[in-house]
Structures are given as C-alpha cells and as structure tokens.
C-alpha positions in Angstrom: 6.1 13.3 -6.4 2.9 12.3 -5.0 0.9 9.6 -2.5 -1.7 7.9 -1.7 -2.0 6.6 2.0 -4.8 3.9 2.4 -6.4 4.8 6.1 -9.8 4.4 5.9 -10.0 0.3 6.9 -12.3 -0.4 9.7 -8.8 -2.3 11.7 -11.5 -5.3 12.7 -8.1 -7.4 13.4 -7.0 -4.8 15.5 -9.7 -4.6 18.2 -10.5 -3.6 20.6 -8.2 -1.0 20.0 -9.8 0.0 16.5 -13.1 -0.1 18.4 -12.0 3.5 20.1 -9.9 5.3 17.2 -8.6 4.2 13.5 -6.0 1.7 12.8 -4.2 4.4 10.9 -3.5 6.2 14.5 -3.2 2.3 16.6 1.0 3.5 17.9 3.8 1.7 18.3 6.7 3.2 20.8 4.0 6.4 21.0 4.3 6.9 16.9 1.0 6.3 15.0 1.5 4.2 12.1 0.4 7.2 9.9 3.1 9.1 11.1 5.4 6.2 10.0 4.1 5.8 7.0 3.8 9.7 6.2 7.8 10.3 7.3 8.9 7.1 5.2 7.4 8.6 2.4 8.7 12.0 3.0 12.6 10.7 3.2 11.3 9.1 -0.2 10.7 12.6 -1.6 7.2 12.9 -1.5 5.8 16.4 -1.2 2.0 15.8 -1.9 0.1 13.5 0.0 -4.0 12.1 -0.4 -5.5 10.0 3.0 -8.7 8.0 2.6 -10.4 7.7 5.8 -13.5 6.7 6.9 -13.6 4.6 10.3 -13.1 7.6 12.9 -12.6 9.7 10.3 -12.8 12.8 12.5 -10.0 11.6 14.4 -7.1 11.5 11.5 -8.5 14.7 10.2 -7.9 15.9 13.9 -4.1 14.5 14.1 -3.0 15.7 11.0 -4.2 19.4 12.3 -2.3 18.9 15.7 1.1 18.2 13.5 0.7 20.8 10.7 -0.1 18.0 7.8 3.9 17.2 8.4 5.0 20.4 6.9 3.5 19.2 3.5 0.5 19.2 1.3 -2.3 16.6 2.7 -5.8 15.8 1.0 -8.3 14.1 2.5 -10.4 12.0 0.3 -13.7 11.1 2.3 -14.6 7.8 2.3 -17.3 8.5 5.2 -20.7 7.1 3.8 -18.9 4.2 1.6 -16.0 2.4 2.5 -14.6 1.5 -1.3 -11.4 -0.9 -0.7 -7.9 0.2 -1.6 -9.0 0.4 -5.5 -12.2 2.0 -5.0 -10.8 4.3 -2.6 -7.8 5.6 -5.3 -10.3 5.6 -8.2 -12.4 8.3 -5.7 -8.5 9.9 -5.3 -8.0 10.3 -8.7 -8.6 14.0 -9.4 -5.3 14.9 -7.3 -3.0 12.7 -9.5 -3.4 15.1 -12.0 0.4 16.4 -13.2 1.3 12.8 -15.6 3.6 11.4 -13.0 3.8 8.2 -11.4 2.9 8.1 -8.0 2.9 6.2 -5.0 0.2 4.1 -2.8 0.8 2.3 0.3 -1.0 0.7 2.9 -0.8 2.6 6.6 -0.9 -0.8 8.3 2.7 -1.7 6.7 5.7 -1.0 7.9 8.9 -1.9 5.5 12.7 -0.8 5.2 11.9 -1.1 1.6 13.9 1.6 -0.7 11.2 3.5 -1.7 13.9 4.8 -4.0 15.1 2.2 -6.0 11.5 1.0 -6.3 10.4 4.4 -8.1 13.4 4.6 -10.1 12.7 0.2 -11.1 9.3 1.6 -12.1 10.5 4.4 -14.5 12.9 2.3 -16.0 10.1 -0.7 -16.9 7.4 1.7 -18.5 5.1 -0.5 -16.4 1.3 0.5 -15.6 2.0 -0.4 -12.3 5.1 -1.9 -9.7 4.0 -4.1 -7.3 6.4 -4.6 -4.2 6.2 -8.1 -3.4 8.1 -10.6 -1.2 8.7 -14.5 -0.3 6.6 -14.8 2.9 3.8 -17.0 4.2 0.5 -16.3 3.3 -2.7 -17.5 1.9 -3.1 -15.7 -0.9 -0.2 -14.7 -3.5 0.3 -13.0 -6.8 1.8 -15.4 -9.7 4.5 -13.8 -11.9 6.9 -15.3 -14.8 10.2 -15.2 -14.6 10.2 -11.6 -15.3 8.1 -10.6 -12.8 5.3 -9.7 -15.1 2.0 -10.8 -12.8 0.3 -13.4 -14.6 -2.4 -14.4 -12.1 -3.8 -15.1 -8.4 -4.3 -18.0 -6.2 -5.4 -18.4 -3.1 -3.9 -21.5 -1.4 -6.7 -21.8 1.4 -9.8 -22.3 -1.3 -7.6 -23.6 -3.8 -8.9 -20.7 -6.0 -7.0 -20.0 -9.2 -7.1 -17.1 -11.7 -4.6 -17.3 -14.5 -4.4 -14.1 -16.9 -1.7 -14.4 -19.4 -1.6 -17.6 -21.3 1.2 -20.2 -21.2 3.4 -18.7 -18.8 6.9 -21.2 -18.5 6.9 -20.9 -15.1 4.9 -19.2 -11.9 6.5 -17.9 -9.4 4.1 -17.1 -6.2 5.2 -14.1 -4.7 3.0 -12.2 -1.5 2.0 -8.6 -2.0 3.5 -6.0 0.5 0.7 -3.0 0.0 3.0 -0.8 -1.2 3.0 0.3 -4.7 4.1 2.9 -8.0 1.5 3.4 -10.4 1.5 5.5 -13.4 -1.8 8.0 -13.8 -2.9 6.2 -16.9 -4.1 3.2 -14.9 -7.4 5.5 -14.5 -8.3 5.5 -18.0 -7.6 2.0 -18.5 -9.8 0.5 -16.0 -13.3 0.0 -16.3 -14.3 -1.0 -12.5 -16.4 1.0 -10.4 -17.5 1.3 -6.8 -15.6 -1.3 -4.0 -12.8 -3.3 -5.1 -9.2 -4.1 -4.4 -6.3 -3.1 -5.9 -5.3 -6.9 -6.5 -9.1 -6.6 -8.3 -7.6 -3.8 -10.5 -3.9 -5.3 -11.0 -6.1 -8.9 -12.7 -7.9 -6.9 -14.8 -5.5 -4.5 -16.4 -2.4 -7.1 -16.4 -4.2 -8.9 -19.1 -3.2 -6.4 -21.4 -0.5 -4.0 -19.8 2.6 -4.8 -18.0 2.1 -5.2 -14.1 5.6 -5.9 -12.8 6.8 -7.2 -9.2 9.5 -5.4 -7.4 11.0 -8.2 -5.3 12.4 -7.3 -1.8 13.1 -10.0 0.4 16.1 -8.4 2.3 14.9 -6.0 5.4 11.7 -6.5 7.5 8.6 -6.3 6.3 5.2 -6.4 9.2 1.7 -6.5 8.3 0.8 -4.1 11.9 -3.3 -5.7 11.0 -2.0 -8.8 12.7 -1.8 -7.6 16.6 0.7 -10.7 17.2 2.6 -8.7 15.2 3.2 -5.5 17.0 5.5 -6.9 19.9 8.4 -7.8 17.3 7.9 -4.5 15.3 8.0 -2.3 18.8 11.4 -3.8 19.3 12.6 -3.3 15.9 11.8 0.6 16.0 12.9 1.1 19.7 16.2 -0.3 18.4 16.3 2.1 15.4 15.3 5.2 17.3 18.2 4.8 20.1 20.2 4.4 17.0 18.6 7.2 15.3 17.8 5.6 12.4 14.8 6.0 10.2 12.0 3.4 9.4 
C-alpha cells in the first residue's frame, strides 16, 4: 500500500524554529516528526511513500538520504516554486498512485495512536471515495456528518460560516478533522479543481455526489505538533512510550 506525507507547509506557527529548517524535521525527544510519521505508517504496512516539500526543501531531501529513505521506496514531489495546499499538492502526487488501490495521506504535523489498520480495513469495507479520521475536540472549524458519518458540510464556528452539501440531513453532528486520511485513486478523475486548495476544499466538492465517510477515533491521543504549546505534553507522551518501548 501506498502514502502520501504532506511536508511542504511553511510551519509559520512553529517559528522561529521553522525560520531555520521545515516543520516536517522540527524533533521531539531528538525524532523528527517525519520520521514519526514515516515509522507509523510503516508498522501500518506501507511500502511506497510520496513527500511534498517545499519550505527548506533541500533539507528533507538531505534527511531522507542520511537514513536510507527508511529502507523503503520515497518520492519526492516538488512543490518548490508553488506551494499548492494539501489538495493541490496530492493532485501534483497523482501519477505515483497509479496501481487502483486506496491509499493513504497524512499530515507530518500529527501525531496519533490511531489504528491505521482498522481505519484502512473501515475504508474498504464502505466503498467510500474517501475516509476521513475525525474526532470530538475543540476547534474552530469542523466537518458536519449524519448519523452515518457521511460528511454533509462545513462550518466554521469563529465566522459563523456555513456550507451545507447534502440536503435535509436529520441530524449534524460536528466532528474535527485529524489530517489523516484513506482515499481511493478515483478521487482524481472525479474532481475538477486545479492549482491551490485544501483537501477539506476537495472532500465539499466531491461529497455532493460520492460518499465521504468519517472514521471516528476519540480514544488515544491525538496532537496537532503546528501548535508549539503543544509540544511539551507530546514530549512526555513519547519519552514515556520509548522507555516502554512502544511504538507511536
């Protein structure tokens, strides 16, 4: 199975740290977050593996050369003159998702226990375009789902901006999206947006007429390592789990 790791953000919430190297490379207990993210998703099974990167670009490039790409297969997909979001940057990607399976994106700035597993194997079982891993958490801005988790619209609580895309819904539950996601290859040919967008851009437009589902997970930890006030708790949580050698 395949991957898609989304590097190439600038990390503006994570200066001035980001003002000297990528977020993708920012470390907690001396491990990058790319090398998190990379070793979850090889426990997961993942063989083949594309990074966007743009911001210090040279620099991931650089690390994945000093560690032998992991002992796997690792693209690069350039992002260097254009920074194109996370949906413009896997549009760019598309050429290596090229054997009809679904695949898997996810944000280098996360780090989850989610079960990577059970989430591809949810995925295959729904036929869905796409599986969204989403959670109960504070934020500003959530996805809306029915009772079936079958997304149904945005809002963003701060503006009060609402985007409703499947009619008469009996009830919306607001769920936060974790950046991590299964898509199937098809979602290529379906959309029609080009340049820089988000994926949440690309999720509105095809759910109005293909199945977007949510994949709930709101036992575990779950850390959005953008936010630097973040960091302190999610250093202790993997100092813990490597004296305990367990994997994150």
């Amino acid at each position: 199975m395949k991957a898609m790791i989304f590097a190439a953000g600038m990390g503006t919430r994570l200066k001035p740290v980001t003002d000297f190297k990528p977020k993708a490379l920012a470390g907690i207990e001396g491990i990058t977050l790319l090398e998190i993210v990379v070793n979850k998703l090889i426990h997961a099974g993942i063989t083949d593996i594309i990074i966007n990167v743009h911001h210090f670009a040279e620099q991931i490039i650089q690390f994945l050369k000093e560690k032998n790409n992991f002992g796997i297969n690792i693209c690069i997909s350039d992002e260097s003159d254009e920074l194109l979001d996370t949906g413009g940057g896997l549009v760019k990607a598309s050429w290596f998702f090229n054997d009809n399976n679904p695949f898997i994106a996810y944000n280098v700035d996360v780090l989850s226990d989610i079960d990577i597993e059970n989430m591809i194997e949810s995925h295959k079982q729904s036929c869905a375009l796409a599986t969204v891993a989403v959670r109960k958490r504070e934020t500003t801005r959530y996805l809306l789902f029915d009772d079936m988790l079958h997304l149904c619209g945005w809002e963003n609580n701060k503006t009060g901006e609402i985007k409703i895309i499947k009619r008469n819904p009996d009830i919306l539950i607001p769920l936060a999206f974790s950046g991590i996601q299964i898509l199937s290859p098809q979602i290529f040919a379906k959309t029609k947006l080009k340049g820089k967008f988000s994926m949440i851009d690309l999720y509105l437009e095809l759910a109005v007429y293909n199945n977007i589902i949510g994949f709930a997970h709101n036992e575990g930890y779950w850390f959005d390592l953008g936010k630097p006030e973040n960091f302190a708790e999610a250093e202790l949580l993997l100092k813990t789990a490597l004296m305990n050698n367990k994997k994150v």
